[in-house]
C-alpha positions in Angstrom: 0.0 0.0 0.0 2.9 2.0 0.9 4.8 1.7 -2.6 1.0 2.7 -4.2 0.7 6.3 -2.5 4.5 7.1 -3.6 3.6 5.9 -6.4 0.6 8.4 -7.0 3.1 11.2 -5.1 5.4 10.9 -7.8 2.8 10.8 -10.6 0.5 13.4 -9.7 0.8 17.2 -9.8 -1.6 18.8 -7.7 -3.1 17.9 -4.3 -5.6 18.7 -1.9 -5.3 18.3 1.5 -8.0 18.4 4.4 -8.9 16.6 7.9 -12.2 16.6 10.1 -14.2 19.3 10.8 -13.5 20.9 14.8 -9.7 20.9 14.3 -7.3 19.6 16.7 -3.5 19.7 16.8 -3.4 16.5 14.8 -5.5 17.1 12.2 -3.5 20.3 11.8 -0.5 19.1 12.5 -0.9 16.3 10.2 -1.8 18.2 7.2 0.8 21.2 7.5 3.1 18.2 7.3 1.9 16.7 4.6 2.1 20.3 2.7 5.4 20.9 3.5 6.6 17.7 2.2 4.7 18.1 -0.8 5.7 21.1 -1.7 9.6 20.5 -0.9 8.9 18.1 -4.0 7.9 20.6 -6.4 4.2 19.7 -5.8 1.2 22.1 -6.2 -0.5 21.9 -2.3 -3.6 23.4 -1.0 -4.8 22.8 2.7 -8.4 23.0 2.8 -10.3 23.2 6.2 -14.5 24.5 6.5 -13.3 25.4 9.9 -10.9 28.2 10.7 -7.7 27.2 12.5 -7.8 26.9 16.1 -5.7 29.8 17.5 -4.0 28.0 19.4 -2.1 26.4 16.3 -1.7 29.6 14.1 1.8 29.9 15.0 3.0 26.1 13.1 4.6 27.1 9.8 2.5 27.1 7.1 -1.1 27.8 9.1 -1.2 31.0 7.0 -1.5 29.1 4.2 -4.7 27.4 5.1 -7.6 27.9 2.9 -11.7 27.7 3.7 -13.3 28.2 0.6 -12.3 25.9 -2.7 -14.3 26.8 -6.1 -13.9 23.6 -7.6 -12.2 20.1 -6.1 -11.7 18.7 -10.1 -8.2 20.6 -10.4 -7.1 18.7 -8.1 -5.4 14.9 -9.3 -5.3 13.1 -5.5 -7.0 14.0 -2.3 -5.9 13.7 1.2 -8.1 12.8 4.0 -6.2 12.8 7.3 -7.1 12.2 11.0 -10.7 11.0 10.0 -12.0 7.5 10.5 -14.9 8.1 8.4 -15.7 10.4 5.2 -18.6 12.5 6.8 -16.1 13.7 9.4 -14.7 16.2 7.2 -18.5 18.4 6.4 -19.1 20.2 3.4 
């Protein structure tokens, strides 16, 4: 499963990237991660969250970055759902 994802990493261009809906540290840890690898590889990234960030974790690199309102998903070639056990966690 491993070897699939770099797989599609390596393949695919752009990429958006989201978690579950009331934030926490790990969902926003996780995805600033995520963005910052992917962009050190010459990736298009875009962090998308329907809730703001949580103060509290405005100060981690990249939070600035974060976006709330995407026009379209379909320019996107791979999605990223982290820190969600189940589709309906991330809303809209």
């Amino acid at each position: 499963m491993i070897n699939k994802i770099v797989d599609i990493i390596n393949s695919c261009k752009k990429f958006l990237i989201t978690a579950h809906i009331r934030l926490d540290g790990d969902a926003v840890g996780s995805e600033l991660a995520l963005y910052h690898v992917l962009r050190k590889m010459g990736k298009d990234a875009v962090v998308y969250n329907q809730d703001r960030t949580p103060e509290v974790y405005t100060f981690l690199p990249g939070a600035d970055a974060v976006v709330h309102c995407l026009d379209s998903v379909e320019m996107f070639d791979v999605a990223f759902v982290l820190d969600c056990n189940e589709l309906e966690g991330v809303g809209e």
